[in-house]
C-alpha positions as a Markdown table, in Angstrom:
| # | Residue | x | y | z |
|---|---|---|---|---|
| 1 | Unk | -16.6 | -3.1 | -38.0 |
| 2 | Unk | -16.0 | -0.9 | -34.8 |
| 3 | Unk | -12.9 | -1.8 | -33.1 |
| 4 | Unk | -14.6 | -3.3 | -29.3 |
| 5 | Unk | -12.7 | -0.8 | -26.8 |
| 6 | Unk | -12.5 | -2.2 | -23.2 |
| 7 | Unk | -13.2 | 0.8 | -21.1 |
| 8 | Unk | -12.4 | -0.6 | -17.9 |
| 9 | Unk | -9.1 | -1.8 | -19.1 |
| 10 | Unk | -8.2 | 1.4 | -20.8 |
| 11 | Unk | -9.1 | 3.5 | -17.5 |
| 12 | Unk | -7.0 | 1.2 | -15.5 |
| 13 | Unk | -4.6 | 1.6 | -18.0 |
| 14 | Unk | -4.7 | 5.7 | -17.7 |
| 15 | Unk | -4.9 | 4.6 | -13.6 |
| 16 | Unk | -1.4 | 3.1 | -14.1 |
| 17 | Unk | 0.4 | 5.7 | -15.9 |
| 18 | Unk | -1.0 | 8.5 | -13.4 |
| 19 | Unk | 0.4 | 6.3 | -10.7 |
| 20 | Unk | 4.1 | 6.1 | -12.4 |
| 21 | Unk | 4.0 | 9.7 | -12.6 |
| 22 | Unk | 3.2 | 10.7 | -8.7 |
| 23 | Unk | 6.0 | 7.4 | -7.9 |
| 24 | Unk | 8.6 | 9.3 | -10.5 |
| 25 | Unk | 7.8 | 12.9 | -9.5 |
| 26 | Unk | 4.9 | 13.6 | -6.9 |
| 27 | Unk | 1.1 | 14.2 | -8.0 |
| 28 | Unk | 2.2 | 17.9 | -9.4 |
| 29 | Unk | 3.1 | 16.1 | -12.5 |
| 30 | Unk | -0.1 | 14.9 | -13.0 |
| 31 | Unk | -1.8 | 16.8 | -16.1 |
| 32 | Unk | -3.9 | 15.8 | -18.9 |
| 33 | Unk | -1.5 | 16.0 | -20.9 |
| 34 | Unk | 1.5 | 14.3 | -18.9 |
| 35 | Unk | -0.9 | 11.4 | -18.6 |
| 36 | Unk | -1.8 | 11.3 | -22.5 |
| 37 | Unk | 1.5 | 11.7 | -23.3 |
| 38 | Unk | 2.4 | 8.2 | -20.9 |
| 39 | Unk | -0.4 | 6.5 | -22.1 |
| 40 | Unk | 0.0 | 7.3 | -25.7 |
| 41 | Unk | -3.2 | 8.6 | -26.5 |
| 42 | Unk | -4.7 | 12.0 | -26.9 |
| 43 | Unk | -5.5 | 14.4 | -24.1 |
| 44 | Unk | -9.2 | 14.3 | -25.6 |
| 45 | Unk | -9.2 | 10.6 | -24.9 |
| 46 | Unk | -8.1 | 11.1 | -21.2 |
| 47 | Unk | -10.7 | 13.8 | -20.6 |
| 48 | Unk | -13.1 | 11.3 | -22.0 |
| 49 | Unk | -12.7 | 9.1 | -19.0 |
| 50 | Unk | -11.6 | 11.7 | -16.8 |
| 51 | Unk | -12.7 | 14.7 | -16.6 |
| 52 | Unk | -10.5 | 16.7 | -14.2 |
| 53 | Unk | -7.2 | 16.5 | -12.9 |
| 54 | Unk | -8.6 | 15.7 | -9.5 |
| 55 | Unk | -10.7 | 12.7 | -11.1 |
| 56 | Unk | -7.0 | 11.6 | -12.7 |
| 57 | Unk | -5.7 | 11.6 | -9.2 |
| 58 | Unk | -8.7 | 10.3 | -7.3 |
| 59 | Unk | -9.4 | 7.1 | -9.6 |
| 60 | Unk | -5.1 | 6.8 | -9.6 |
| 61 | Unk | -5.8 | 6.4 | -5.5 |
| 62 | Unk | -8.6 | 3.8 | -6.1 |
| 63 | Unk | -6.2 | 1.7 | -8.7 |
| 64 | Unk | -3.8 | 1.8 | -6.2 |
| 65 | Unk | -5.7 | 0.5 | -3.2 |
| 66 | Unk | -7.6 | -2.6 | -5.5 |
| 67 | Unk | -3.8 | -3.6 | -6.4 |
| 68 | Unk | -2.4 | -3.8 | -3.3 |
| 69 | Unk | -5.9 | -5.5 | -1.9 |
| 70 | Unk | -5.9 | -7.8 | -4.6 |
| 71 | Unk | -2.0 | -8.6 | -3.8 |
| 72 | Unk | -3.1 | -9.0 | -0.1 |
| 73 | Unk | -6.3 | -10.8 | -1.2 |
| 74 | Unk | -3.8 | -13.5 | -2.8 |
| 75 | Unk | -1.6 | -13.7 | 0.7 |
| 76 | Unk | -4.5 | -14.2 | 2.4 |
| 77 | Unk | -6.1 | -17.2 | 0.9 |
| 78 | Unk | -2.6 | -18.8 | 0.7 |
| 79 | Unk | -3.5 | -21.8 | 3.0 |
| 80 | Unk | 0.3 | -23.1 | 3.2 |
| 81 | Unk | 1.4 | -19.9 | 5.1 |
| 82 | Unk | 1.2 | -19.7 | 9.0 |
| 83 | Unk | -0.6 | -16.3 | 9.9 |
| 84 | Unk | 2.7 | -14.7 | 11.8 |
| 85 | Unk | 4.3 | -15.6 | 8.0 |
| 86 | Unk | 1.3 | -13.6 | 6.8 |
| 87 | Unk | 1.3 | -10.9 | 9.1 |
| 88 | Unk | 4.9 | -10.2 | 8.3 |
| 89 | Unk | 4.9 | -10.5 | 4.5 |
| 90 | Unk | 1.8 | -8.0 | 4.4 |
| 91 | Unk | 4.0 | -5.3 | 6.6 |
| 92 | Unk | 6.9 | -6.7 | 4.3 |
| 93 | Unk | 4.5 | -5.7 | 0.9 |
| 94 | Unk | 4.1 | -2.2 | 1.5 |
| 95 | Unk | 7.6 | -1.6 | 2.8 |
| 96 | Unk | 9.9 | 0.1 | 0.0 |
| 97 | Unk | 12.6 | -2.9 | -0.3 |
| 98 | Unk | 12.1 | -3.1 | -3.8 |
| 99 | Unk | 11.5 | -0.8 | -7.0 |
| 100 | Unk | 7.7 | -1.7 | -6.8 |
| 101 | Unk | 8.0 | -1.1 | -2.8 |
| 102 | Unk | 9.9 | 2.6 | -3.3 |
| 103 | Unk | 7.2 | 3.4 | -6.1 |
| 104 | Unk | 3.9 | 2.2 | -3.8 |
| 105 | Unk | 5.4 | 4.0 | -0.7 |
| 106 | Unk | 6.2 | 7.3 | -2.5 |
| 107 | Unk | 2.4 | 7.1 | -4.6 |
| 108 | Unk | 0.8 | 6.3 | -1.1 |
| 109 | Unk | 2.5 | 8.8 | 1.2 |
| 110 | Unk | 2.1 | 12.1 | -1.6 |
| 111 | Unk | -2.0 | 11.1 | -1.0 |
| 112 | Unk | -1.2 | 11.5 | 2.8 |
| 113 | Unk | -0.3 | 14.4 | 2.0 |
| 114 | Unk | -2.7 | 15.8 | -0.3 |
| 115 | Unk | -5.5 | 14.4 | 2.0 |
| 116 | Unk | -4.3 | 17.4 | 4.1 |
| 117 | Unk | -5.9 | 19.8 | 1.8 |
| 118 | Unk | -8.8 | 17.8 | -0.2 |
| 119 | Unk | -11.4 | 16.8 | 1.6 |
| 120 | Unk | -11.6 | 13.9 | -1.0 |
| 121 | Unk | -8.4 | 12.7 | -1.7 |
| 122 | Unk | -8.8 | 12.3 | 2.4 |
| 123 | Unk | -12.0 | 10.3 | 2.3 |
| 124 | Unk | -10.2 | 8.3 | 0.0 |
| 125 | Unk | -7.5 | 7.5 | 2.1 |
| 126 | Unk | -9.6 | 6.8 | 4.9 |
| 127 | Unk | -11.5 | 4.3 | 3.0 |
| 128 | Unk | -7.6 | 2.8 | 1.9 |
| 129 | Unk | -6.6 | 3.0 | 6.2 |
| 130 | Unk | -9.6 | 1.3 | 7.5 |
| 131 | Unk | -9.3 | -1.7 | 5.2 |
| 132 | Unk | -5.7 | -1.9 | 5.7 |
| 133 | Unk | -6.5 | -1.7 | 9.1 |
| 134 | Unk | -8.9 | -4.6 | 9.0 |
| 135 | Unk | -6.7 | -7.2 | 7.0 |
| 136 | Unk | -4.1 | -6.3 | 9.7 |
| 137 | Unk | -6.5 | -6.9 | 12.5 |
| 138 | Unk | -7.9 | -10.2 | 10.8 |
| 139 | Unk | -4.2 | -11.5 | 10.9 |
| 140 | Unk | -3.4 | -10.5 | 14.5 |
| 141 | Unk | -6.6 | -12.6 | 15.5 |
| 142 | Unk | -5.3 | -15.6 | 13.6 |
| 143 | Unk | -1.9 | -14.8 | 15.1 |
| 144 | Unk | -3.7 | -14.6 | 18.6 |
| 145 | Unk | -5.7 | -18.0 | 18.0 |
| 146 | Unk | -2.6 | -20.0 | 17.1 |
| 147 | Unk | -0.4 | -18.6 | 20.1 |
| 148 | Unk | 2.4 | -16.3 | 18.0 |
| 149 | Unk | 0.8 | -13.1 | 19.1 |
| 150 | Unk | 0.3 | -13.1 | 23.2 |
| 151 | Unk | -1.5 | -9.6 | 24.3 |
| 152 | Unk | -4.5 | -9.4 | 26.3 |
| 153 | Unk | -5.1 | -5.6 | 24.3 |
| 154 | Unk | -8.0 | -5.8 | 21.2 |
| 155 | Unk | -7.0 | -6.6 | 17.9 |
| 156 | Unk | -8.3 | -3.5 | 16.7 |
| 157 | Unk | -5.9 | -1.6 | 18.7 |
| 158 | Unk | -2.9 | -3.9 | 17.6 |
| 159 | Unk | -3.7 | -3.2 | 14.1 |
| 160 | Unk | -3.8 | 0.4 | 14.3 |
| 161 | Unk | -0.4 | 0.1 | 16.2 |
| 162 | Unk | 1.1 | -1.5 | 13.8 |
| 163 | Unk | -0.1 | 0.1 | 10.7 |
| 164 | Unk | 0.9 | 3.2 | 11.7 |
| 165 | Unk | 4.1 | 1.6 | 12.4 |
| 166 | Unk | 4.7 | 0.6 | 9.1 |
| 167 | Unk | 3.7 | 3.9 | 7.8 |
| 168 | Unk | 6.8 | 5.0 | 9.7 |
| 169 | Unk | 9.0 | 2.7 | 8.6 |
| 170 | Unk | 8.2 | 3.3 | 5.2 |
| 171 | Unk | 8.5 | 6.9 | 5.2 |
| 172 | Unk | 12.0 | 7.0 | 7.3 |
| 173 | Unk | 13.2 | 4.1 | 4.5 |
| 174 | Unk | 12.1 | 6.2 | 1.8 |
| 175 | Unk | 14.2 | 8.9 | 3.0 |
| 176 | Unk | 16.8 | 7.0 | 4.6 |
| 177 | Unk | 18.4 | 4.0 | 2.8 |
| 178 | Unk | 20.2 | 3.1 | 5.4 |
| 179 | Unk | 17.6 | 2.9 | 7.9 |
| 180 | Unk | 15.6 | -0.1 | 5.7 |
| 181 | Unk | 19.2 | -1.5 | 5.3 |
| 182 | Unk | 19.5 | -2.0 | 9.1 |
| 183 | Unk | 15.7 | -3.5 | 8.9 |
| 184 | Unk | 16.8 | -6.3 | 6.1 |
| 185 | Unk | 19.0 | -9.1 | 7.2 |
| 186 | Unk | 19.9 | -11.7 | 5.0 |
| 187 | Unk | 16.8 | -10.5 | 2.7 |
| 188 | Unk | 14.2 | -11.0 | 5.2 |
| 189 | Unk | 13.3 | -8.1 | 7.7 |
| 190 | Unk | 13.1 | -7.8 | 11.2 |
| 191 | Unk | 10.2 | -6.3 | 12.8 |
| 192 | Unk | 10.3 | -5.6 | 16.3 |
| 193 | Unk | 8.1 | -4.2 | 18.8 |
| 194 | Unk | 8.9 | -2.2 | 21.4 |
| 195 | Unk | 5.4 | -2.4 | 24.1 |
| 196 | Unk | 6.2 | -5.4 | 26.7 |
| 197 | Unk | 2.6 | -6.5 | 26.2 |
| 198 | Unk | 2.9 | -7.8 | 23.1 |
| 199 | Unk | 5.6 | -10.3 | 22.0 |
| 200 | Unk | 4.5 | -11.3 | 18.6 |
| 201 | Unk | 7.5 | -12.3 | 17.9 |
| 202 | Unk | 9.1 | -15.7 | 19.0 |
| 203 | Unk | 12.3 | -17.5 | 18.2 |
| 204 | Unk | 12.3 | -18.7 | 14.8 |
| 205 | Unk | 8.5 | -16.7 | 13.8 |
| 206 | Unk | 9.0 | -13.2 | 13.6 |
| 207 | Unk | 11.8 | -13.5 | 10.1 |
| 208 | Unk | 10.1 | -13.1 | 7.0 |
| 209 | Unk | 12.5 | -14.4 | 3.6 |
């Protein structure tokens, strides 16, 4: 009998090792035959799900963005967390504090760079900012409903703000230890905000551990 081969599994599986590549070395180690040789199986079997470098990369970007919406997805539903808790530990998920952090941060910023100069790797992106963008802004609104986040300015706006902010963070930790060192206190991080008109943080609320 034919062995049963799981397709989607095996391209998420080819997904995975492309994305351990770009986090250990940047997307110009990304060949057939780097990725065949991580996986374990032969460049003929790559090509058979992927037919291009570029498709490699490209469906690597898309694996990337379902995991960390599915990890988000998970923080979301979690009814036993205040939305300021989840508002931090979101920003807190795609900051490079940990291995996993340092490895999403350095796959996510070398597609901000690629997006540049490939008009698909930067619809893809796009696609990746605007959801981010609307999680953010869905948990600024519950902030705003239960009175942690006081600002008269659009959600929309806020979430922009702050995604982009994070971006920064993320980029000047990745290069800077000891910037995200002076961000972590006691293992929780300290976000703070420097525009007057919104003070989303209060005394006690704005620590995530």
């Amino acid at each position: 009998m034919p062995k049963i081969v799981d397709h989607d599994q095996r391209r998420a599986e080819i997904c995975d090792a492309v994305l351990g590549l770009i986090a250990r070395g940047g997307s110009r180690t990304v060949t057939t035959r780097s990725v065949a040789k991580a996986t374990g199986w032969s460049a003929g079997t790559v090509s058979h799900y992927f037919d291009s470098r570029d498709e490699l990369v490209l469906g690597a970007l898309r694996r990337a963005a379902e995991l960390h919406e599915q990890e988000l997805g998970r923080l979301l539903a979690d009814r036993g967390l205040a939305p300021m808790e989840k508002l931090h530990l979101a920003i807190r998920a795609t900051l490079p504090i940990d291995e996993r952090g340092v490895a999403l941060t350095r796959v996510f910023l070398d597609y901000y760079a690629d997006a540049a100069n490939c008009a698909a790797v930067h619809a893809e992106v796009m696609r990746c900012l605007v959801r981010w963008r609307g999680l953010i802004e869905r948990l600024v609104e519950g902030c705003k409903d239960d009175g942690s986040i006081v600002s008269s300015r659009d959600s929309a706006t806020l979430a922009v703000e702050l995604v982009a902010l994070t971006d920064g963070f993320a980029l000047h930790a990745l290069l800077d230890r000891a910037f995200m060192d002076r961000l972590v206190e006691n293992d929780g991080i300290r976000i703070g905000f420097l525009d007057d008109t919104w003070h989303p943080i209060e005394s006690g609320v704005g620590r995530v551990s």
